[in-house]
GUFI-382515 format. One line per field, with one value per residue: x, y, z of N, C-alpha, C in turn; chain. Coordinates in steps of 0.05 Angstrom, whole numbers, plus 5000, padded with zeros to 4 digits. Layout:
N
n_x (X / ...)
n_y (Y / ...)
n_z (Z / ...)
ca_x (X / ...)
ca_y (Y / ...)
ca_z (Z / ...)
c_x (X / ...)
c_y (Y / ...)
c_z (Z / ...)
unit (A / ...)
! end
This chain:
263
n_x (5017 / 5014 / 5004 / 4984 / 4996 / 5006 / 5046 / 5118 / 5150 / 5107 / 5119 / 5166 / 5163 / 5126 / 5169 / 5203 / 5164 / 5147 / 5206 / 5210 / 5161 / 5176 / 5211 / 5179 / 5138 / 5087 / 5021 / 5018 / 4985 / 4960 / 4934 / 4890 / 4868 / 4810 / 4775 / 4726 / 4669 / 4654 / 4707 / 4724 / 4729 / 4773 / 4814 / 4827 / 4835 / 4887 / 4911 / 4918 / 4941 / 4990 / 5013 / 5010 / 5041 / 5086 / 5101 / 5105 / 5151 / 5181 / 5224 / 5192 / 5173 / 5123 / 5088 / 5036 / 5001 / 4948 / 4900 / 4857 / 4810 / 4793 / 4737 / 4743 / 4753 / 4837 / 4875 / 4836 / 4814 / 4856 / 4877 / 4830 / 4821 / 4875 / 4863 / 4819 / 4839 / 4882 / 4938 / 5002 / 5046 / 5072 / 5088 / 5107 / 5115 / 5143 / 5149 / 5193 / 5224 / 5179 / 5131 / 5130 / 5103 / 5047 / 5059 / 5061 / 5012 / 4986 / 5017 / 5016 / 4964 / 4968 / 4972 / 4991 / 5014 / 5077 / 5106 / 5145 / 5183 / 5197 / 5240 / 5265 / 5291 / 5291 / 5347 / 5402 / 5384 / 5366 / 5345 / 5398 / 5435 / 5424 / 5403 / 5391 / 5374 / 5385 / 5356 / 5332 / 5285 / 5237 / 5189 / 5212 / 5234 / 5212 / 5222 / 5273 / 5250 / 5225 / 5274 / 5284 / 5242 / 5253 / 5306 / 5292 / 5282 / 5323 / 5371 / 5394 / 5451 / 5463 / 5466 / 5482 / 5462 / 5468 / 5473 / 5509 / 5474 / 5468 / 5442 / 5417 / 5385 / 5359 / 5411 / 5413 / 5370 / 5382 / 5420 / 5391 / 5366 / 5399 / 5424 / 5388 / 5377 / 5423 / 5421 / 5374 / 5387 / 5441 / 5419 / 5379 / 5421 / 5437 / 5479 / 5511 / 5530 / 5552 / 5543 / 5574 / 5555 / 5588 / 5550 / 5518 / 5531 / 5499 / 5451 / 5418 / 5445 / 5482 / 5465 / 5464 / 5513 / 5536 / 5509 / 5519 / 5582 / 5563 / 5546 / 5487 / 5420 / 5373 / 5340 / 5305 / 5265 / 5226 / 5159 / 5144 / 5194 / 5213 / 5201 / 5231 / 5286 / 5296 / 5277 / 5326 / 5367 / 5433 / 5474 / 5481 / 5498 / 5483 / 5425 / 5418 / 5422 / 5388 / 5346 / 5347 / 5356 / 5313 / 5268 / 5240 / 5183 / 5164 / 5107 / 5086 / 5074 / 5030 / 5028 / 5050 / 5037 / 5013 / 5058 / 5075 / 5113 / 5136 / 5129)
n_y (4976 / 5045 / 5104 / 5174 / 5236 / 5273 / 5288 / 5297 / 5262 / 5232 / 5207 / 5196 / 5146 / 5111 / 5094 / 5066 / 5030 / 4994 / 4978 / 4940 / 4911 / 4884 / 4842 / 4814 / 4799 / 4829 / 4864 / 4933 / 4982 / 5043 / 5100 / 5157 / 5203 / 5238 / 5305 / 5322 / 5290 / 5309 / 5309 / 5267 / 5238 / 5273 / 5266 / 5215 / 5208 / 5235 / 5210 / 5155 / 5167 / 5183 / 5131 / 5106 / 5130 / 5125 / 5072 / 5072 / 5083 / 5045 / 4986 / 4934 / 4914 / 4882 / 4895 / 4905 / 4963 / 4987 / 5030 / 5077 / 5122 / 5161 / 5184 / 5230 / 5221 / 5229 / 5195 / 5152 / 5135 / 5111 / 5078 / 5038 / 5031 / 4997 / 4949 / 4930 / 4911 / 4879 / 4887 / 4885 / 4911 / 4979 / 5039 / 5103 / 5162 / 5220 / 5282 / 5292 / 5321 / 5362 / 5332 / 5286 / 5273 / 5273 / 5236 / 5186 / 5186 / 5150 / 5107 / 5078 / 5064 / 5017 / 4949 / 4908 / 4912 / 4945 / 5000 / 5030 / 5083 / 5141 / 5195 / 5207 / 5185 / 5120 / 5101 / 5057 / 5016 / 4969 / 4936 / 4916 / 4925 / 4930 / 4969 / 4960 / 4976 / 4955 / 4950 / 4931 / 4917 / 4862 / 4851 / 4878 / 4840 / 4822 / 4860 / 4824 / 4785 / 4808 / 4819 / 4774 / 4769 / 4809 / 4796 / 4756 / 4778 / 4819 / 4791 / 4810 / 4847 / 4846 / 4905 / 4902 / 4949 / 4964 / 4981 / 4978 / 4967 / 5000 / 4984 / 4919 / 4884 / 4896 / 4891 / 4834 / 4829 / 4850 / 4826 / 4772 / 4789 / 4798 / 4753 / 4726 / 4746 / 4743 / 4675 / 4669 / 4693 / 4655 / 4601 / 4627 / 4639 / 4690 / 4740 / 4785 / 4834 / 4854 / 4922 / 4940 / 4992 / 5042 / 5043 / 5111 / 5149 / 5178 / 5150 / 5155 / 5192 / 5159 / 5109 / 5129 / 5154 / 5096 / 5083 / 5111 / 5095 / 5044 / 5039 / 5038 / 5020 / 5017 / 5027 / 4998 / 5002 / 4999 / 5028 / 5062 / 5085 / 5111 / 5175 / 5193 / 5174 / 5210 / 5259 / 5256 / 5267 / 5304 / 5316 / 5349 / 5326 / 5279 / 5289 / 5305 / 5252 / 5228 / 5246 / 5222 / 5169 / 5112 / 5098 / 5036 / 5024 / 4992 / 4961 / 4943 / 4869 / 4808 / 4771 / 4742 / 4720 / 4725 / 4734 / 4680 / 4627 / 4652 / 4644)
n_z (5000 / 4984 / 5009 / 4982 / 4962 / 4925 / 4922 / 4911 / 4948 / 4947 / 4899 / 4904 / 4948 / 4919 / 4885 / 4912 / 4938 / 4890 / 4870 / 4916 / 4902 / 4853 / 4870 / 4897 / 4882 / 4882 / 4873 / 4870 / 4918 / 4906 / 4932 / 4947 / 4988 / 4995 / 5013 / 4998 / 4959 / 4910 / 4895 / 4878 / 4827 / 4803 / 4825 / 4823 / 4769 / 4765 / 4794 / 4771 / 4723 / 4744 / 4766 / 4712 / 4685 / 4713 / 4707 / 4648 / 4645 / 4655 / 4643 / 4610 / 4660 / 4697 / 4740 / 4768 / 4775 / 4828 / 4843 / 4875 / 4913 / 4963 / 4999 / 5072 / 5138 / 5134 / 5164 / 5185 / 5138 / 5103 / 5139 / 5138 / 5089 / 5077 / 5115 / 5085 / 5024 / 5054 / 5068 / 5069 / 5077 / 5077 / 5040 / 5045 / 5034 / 5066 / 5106 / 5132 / 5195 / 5207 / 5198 / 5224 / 5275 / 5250 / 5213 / 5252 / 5269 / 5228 / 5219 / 5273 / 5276 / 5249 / 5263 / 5247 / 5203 / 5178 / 5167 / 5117 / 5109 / 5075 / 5048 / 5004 / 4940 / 4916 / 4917 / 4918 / 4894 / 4923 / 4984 / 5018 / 5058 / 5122 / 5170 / 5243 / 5314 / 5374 / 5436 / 5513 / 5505 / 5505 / 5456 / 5420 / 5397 / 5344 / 5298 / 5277 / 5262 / 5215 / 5195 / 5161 / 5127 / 5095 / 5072 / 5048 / 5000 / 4982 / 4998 / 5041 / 5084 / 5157 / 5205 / 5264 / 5319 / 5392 / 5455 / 5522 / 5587 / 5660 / 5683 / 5716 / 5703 / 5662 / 5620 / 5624 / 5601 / 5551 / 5531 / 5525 / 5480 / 5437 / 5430 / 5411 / 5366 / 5339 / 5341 / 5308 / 5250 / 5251 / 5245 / 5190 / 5156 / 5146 / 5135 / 5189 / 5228 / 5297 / 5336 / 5401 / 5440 / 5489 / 5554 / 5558 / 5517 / 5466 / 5432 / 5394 / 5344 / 5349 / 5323 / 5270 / 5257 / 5249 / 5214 / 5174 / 5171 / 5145 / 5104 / 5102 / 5080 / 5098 / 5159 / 5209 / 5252 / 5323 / 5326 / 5365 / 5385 / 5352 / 5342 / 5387 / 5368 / 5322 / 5350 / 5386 / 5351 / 5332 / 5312 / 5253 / 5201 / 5213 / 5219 / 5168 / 5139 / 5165 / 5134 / 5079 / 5093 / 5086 / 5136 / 5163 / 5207 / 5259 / 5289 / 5350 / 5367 / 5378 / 5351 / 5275 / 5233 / 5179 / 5134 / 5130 / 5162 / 5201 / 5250)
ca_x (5000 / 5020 / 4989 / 4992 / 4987 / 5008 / 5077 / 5157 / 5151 / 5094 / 5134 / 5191 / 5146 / 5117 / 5189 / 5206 / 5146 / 5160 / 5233 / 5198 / 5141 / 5194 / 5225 / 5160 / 5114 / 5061 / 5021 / 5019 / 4962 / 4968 / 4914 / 4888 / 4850 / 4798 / 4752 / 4687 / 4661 / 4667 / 4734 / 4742 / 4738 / 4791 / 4836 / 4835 / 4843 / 4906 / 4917 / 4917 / 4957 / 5018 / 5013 / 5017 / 5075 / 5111 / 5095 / 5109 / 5184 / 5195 / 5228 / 5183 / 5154 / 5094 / 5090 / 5007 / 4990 / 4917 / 4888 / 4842 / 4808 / 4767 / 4733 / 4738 / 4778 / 4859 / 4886 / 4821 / 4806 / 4874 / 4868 / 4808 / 4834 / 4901 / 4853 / 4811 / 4861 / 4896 / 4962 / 5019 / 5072 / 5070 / 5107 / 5101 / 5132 / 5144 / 5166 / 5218 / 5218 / 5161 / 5117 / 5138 / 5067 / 5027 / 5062 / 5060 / 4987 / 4980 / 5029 / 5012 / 4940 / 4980 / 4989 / 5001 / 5038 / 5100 / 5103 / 5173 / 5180 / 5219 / 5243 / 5276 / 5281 / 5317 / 5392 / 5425 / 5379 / 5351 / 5351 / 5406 / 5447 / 5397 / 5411 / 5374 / 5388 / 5362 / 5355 / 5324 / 5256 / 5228 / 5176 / 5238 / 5246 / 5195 / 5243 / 5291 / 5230 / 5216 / 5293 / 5289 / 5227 / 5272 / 5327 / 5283 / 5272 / 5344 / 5390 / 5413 / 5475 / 5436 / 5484 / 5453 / 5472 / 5459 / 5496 / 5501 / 5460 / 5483 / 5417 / 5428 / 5359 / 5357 / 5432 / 5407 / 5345 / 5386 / 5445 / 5378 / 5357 / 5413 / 5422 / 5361 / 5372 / 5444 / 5415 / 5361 / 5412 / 5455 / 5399 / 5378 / 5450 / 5442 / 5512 / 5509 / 5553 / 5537 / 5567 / 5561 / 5563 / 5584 / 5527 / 5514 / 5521 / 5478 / 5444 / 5403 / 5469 / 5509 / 5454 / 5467 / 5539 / 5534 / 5490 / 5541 / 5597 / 5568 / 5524 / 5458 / 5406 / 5349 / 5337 / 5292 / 5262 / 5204 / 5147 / 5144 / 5219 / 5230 / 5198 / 5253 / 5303 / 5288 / 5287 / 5346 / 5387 / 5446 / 5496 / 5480 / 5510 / 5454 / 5407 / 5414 / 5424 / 5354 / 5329 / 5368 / 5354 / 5290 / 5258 / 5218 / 5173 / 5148 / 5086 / 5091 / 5047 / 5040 / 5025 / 5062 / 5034 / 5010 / 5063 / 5084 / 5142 / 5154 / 5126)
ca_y (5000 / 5063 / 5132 / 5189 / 5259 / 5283 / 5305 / 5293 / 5253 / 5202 / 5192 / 5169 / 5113 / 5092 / 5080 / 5044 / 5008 / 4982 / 4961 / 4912 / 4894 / 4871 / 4835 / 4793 / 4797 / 4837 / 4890 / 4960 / 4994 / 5071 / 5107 / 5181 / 5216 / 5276 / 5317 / 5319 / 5264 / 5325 / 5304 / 5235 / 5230 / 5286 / 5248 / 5182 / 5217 / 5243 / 5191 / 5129 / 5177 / 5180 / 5104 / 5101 / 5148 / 5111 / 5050 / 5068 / 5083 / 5019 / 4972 / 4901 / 4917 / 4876 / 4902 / 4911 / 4979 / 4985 / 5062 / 5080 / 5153 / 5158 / 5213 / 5217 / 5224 / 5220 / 5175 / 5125 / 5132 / 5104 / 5054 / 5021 / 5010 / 4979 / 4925 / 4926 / 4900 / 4859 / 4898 / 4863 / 4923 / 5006 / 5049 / 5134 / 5188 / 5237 / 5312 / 5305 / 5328 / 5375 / 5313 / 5267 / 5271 / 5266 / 5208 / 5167 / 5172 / 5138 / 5082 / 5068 / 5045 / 4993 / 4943 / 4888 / 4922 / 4952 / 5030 / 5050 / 5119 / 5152 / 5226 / 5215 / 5167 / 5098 / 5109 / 5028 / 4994 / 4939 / 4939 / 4899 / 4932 / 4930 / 4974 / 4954 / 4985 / 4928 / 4955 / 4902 / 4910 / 4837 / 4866 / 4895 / 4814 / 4832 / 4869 / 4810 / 4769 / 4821 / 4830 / 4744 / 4774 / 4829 / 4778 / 4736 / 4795 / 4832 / 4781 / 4832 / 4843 / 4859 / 4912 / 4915 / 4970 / 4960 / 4990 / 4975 / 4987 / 4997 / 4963 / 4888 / 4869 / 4907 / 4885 / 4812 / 4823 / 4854 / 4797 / 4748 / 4805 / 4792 / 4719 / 4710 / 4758 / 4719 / 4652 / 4671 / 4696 / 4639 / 4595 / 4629 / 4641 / 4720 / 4760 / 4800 / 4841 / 4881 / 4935 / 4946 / 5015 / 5035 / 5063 / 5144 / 5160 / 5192 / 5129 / 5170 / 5194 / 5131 / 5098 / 5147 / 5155 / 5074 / 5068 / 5120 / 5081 / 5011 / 5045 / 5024 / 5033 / 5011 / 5035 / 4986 / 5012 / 5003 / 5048 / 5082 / 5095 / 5131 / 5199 / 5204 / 5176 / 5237 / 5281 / 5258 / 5271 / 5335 / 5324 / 5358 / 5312 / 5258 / 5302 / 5293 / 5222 / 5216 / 5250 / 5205 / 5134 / 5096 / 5082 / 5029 / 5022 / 4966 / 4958 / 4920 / 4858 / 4774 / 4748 / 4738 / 4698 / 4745 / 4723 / 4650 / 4621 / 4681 / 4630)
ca_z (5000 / 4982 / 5003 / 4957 / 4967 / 4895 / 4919 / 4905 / 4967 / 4941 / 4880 / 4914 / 4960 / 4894 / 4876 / 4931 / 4937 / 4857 / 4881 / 4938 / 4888 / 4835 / 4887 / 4917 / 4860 / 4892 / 4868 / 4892 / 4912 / 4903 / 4954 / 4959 / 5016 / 4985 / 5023 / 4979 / 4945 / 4881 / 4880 / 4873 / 4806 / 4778 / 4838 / 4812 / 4750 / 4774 / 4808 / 4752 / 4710 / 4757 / 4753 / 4675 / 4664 / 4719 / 4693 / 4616 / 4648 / 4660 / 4614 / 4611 / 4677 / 4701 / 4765 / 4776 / 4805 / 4832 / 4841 / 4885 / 4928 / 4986 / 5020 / 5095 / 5146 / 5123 / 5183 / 5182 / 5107 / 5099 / 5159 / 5124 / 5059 / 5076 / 5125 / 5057 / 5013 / 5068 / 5056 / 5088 / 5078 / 5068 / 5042 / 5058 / 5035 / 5091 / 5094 / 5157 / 5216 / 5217 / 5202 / 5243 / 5292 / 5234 / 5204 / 5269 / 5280 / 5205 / 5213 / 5294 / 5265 / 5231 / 5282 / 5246 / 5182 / 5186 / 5147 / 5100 / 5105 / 5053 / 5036 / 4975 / 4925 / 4918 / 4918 / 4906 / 4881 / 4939 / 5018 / 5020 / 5083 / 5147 / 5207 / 5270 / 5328 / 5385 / 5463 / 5529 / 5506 / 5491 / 5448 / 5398 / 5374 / 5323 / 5283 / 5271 / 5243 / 5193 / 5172 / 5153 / 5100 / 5077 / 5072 / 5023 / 4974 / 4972 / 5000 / 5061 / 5095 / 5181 / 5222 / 5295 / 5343 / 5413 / 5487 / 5550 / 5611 / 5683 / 5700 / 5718 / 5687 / 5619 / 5606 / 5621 / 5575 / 5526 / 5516 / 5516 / 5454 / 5416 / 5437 / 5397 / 5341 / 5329 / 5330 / 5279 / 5233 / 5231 / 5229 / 5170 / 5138 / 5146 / 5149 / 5205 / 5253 / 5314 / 5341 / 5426 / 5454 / 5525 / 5562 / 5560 / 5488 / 5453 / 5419 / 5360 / 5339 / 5341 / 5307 / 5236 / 5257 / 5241 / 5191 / 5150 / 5170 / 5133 / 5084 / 5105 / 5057 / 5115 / 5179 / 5219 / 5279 / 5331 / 5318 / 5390 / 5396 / 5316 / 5347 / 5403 / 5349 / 5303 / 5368 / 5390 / 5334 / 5352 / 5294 / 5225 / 5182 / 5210 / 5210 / 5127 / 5137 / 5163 / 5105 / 5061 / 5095 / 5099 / 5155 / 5167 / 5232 / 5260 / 5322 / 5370 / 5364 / 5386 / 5317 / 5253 / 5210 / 5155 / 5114 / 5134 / 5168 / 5217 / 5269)
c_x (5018 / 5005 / 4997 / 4989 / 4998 / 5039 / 5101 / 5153 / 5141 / 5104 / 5147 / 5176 / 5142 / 5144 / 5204 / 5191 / 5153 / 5188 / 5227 / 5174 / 5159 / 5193 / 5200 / 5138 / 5089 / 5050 / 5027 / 5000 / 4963 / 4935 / 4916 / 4859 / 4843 / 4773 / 4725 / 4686 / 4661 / 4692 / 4740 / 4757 / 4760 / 4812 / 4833 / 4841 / 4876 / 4926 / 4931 / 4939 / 4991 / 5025 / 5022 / 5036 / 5094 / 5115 / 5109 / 5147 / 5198 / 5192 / 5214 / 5181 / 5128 / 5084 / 5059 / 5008 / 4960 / 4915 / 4865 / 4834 / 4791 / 4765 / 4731 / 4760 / 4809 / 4868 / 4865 / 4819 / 4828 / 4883 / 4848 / 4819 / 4861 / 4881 / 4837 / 4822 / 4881 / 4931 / 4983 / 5041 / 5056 / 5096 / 5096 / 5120 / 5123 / 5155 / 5179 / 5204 / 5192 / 5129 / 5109 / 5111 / 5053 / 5041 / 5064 / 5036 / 4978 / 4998 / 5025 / 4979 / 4944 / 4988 / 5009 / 5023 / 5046 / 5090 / 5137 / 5173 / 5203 / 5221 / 5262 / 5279 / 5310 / 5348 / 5405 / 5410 / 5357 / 5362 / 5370 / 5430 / 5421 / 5409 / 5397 / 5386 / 5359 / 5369 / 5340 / 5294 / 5247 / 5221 / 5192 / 5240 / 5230 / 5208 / 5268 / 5271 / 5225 / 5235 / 5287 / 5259 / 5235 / 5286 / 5312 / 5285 / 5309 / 5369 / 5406 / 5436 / 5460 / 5460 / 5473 / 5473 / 5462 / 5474 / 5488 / 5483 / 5475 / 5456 / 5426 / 5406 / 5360 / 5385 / 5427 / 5391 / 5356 / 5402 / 5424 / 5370 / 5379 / 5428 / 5413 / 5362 / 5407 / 5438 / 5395 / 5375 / 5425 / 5438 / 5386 / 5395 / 5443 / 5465 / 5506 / 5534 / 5540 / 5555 / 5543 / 5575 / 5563 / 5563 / 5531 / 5515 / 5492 / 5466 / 5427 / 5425 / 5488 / 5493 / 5464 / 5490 / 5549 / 5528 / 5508 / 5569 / 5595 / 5552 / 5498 / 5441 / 5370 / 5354 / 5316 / 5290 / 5229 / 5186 / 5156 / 5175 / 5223 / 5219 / 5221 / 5280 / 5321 / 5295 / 5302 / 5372 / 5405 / 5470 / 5481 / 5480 / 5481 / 5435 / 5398 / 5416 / 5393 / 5334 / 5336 / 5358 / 5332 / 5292 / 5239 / 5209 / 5160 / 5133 / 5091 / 5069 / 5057 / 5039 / 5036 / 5067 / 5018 / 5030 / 5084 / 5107 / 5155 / 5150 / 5149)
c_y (5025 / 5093 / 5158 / 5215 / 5274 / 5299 / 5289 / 5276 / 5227 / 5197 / 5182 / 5148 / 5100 / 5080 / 5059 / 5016 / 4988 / 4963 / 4939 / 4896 / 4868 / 4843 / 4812 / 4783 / 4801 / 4858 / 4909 / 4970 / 5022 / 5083 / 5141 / 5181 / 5239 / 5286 / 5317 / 5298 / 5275 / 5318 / 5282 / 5235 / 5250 / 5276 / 5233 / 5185 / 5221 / 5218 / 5157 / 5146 / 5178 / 5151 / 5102 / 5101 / 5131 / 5087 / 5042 / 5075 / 5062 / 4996 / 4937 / 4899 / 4900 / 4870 / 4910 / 4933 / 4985 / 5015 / 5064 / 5107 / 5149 / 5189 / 5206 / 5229 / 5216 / 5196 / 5150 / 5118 / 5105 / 5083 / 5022 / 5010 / 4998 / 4950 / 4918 / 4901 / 4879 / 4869 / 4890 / 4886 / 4959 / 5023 / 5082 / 5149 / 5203 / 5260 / 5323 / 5315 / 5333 / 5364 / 5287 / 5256 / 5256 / 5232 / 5183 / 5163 / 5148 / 5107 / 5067 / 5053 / 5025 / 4970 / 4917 / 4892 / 4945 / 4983 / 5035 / 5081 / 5137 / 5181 / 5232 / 5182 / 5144 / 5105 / 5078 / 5004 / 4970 / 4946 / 4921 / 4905 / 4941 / 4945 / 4971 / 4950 / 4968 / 4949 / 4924 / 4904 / 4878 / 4847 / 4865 / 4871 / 4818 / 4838 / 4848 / 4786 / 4781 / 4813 / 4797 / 4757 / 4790 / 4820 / 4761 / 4745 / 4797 / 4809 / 4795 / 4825 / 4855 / 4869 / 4916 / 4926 / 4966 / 4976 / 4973 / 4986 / 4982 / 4983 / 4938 / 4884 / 4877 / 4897 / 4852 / 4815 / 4834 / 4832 / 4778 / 4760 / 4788 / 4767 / 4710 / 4716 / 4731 / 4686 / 4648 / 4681 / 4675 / 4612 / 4597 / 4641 / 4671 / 4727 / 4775 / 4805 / 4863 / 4892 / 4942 / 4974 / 5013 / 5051 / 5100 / 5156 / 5166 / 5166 / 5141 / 5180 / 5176 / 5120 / 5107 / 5149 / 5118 / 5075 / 5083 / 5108 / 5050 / 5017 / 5042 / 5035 / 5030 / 5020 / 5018 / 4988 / 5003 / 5023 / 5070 / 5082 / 5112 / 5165 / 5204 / 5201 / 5216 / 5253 / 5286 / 5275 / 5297 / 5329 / 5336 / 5341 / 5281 / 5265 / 5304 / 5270 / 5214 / 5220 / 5233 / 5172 / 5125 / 5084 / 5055 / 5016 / 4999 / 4963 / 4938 / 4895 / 4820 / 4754 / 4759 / 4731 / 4706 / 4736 / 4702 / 4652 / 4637 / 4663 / 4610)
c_z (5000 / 4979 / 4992 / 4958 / 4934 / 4901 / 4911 / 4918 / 4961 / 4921 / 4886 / 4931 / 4940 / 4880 / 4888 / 4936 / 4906 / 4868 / 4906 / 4922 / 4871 / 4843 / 4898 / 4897 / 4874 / 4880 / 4882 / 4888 / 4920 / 4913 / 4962 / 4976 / 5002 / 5011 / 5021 / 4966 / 4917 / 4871 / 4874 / 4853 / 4794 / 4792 / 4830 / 4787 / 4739 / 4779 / 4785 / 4723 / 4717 / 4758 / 4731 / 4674 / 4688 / 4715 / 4664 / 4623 / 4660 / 4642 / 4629 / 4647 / 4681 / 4729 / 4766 / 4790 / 4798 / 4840 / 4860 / 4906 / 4936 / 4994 / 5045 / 5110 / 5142 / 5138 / 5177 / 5152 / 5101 / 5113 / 5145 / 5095 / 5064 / 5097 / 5101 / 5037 / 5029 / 5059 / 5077 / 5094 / 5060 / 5067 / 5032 / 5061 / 5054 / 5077 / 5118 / 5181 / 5224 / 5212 / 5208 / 5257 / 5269 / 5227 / 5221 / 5276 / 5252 / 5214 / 5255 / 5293 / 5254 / 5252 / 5265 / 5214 / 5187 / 5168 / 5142 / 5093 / 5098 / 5052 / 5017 / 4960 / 4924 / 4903 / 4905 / 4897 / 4906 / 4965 / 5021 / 5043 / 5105 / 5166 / 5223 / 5294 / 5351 / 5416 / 5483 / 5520 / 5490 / 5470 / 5405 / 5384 / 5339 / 5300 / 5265 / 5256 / 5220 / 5173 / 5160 / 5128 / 5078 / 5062 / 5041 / 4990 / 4961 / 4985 / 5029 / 5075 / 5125 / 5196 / 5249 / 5314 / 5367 / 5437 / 5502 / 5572 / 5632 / 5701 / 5699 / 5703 / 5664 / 5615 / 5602 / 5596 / 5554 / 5518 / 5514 / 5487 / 5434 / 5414 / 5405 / 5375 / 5335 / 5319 / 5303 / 5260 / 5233 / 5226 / 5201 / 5155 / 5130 / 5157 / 5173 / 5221 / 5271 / 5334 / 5379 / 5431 / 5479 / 5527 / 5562 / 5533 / 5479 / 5429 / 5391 / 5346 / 5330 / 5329 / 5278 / 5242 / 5246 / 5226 / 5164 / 5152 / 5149 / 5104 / 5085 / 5082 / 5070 / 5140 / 5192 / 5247 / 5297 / 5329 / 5345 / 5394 / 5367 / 5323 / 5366 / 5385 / 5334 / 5320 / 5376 / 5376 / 5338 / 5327 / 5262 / 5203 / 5186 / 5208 / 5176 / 5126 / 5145 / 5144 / 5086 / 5062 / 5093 / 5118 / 5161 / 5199 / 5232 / 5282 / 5334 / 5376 / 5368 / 5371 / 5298 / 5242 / 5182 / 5125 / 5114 / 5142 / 5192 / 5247 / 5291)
unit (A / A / A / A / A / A / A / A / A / A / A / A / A / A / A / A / A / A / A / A / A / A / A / A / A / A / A / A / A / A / A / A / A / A / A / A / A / A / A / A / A / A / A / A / A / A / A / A / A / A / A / A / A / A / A / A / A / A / A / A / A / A / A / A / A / A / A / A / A / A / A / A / A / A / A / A / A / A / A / A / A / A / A / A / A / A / A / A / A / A / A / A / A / A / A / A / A / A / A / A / A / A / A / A / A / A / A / A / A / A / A / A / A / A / A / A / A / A / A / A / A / A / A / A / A / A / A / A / A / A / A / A / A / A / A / A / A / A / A / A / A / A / A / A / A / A / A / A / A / A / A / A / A / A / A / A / A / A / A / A / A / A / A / A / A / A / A / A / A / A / A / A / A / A / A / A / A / A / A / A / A / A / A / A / A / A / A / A / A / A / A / A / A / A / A / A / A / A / A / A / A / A / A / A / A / A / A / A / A / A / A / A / A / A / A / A / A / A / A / A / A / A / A / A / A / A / A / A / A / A / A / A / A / A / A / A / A / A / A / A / A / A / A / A / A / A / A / A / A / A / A / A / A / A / A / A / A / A / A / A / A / A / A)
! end
């Protein structure tokens, strides 16, 4: 699923989204939000046109995209048709910082699919460097089930960031974290390396100070920690790196069997 506001922004999702369709053989379903029920139709108009032309720019393409405009509220409108469609995966152009709120109430209605949230357009081609930055939250394993679906598409290389705590219990529950993420990786013959910080750093920081160290081309995060991420952030240089990377968020949830095997 892909929502569409007619900007720079939803072009690049639709490009992203395309580079994971390729990749799984799924369609993509391209989704606006109008006000009046007057507008539908010059939006879907709009709408099925930005389709075509990006469509007719691709060589032997048969990548299905589906079209569709609701009136209604933006957040539910957009709620309902991704349970509609049964959409397993989103991807959402953003416009930074100063829509950060907004774009967390959209993708926190998602419990059970994840949201890619882009601000510019594919850079190398395929997700095939992962960063995932793991802390003691149980919860966080979630994330390491996804990257093994990621893994299927692009082949990925998974870098995971983690620290220390000076708590006895969260440093336990984190070495059981990455216990677990290690054994699923070589289980499923994923590369991986992970890097430990000492405690007090500035962890939003060393996350993008990482992720430009290995190249990442993914960011893989829990939903409720990517607003303090973002807020965190105090160097410049990452501050363009978040514009730069995709994110993608993931909820926190006890099932994961949507798309087989995650069990």
């Amino acid at each position: 699923m892909v929502p569409h506001d007619f900007s720079e922004v939803g072009d690049f999702a639709l490009e992203h989204a395309y580079m994971i369709s390729k990749s799984s053989n799924s369609p993509i379903n391209l989704i606006h939000i109008v006000r009046k029920t007057s507008q539908i139709e010059e939006a879907k108009r709009r709408l099925q046109e930005i389709a075509d032309n990006f469509i007719a720019n691709k060589t032997k393409s048969d990548v299905q995209i589906n079209v569709d405009v609701r009136r209604g509220n933006l957040f539910k409108e957009i709620y309902n048709y991704g349970v509609e469609i049964d959409a397993y995966l989103a991807v959402m152009g953003t416009h930074g910082e100063k829509t950060v709120k907004k774009a967390m109430k959209v993708v926190k209605k998602f419990v059970k699919i994840p949201f890619i949230l882009v601000q510019n357009p594919v850079e190398h081609g395929e997700y095939d460097r992962i960063l995932v930055p793991i802390d003691h939250d149980k919860s966080a394993r979630i994330k390491i089930q996804w990257i093994r679906y990621i893994n299927t598409l692009f082949k990925s290389n998974v870098y995971i960031i983690t620290h220390n705590y000076s708590d006895g219990f969260k440093q336990k529950s984190l070495a059981a974290n990455v216990k677990f993420a290690q054994n699923w990786f070589e289980r499923e013959l994923i590369d991986f390396d992970i890097k430990v910080l000492e405690n007090g750093k500035n962890f939003a920081d060393e996350i993008y100070n990482y992720a430009n160290e290995v190249k990442a081309d993914l960011i893989l995060v829990m939903t409720d920690k990517y607003r303090g991420y973002v807020r965190d952030l105090k160097r410049a240089a990452n501050k363009d790196l978040f514009k730069k990377i995709p994110i993608m968020c993931v909820n926190k949830r006890t099932d994961i069997i949507k798309l087989g095997g995650f069990n």
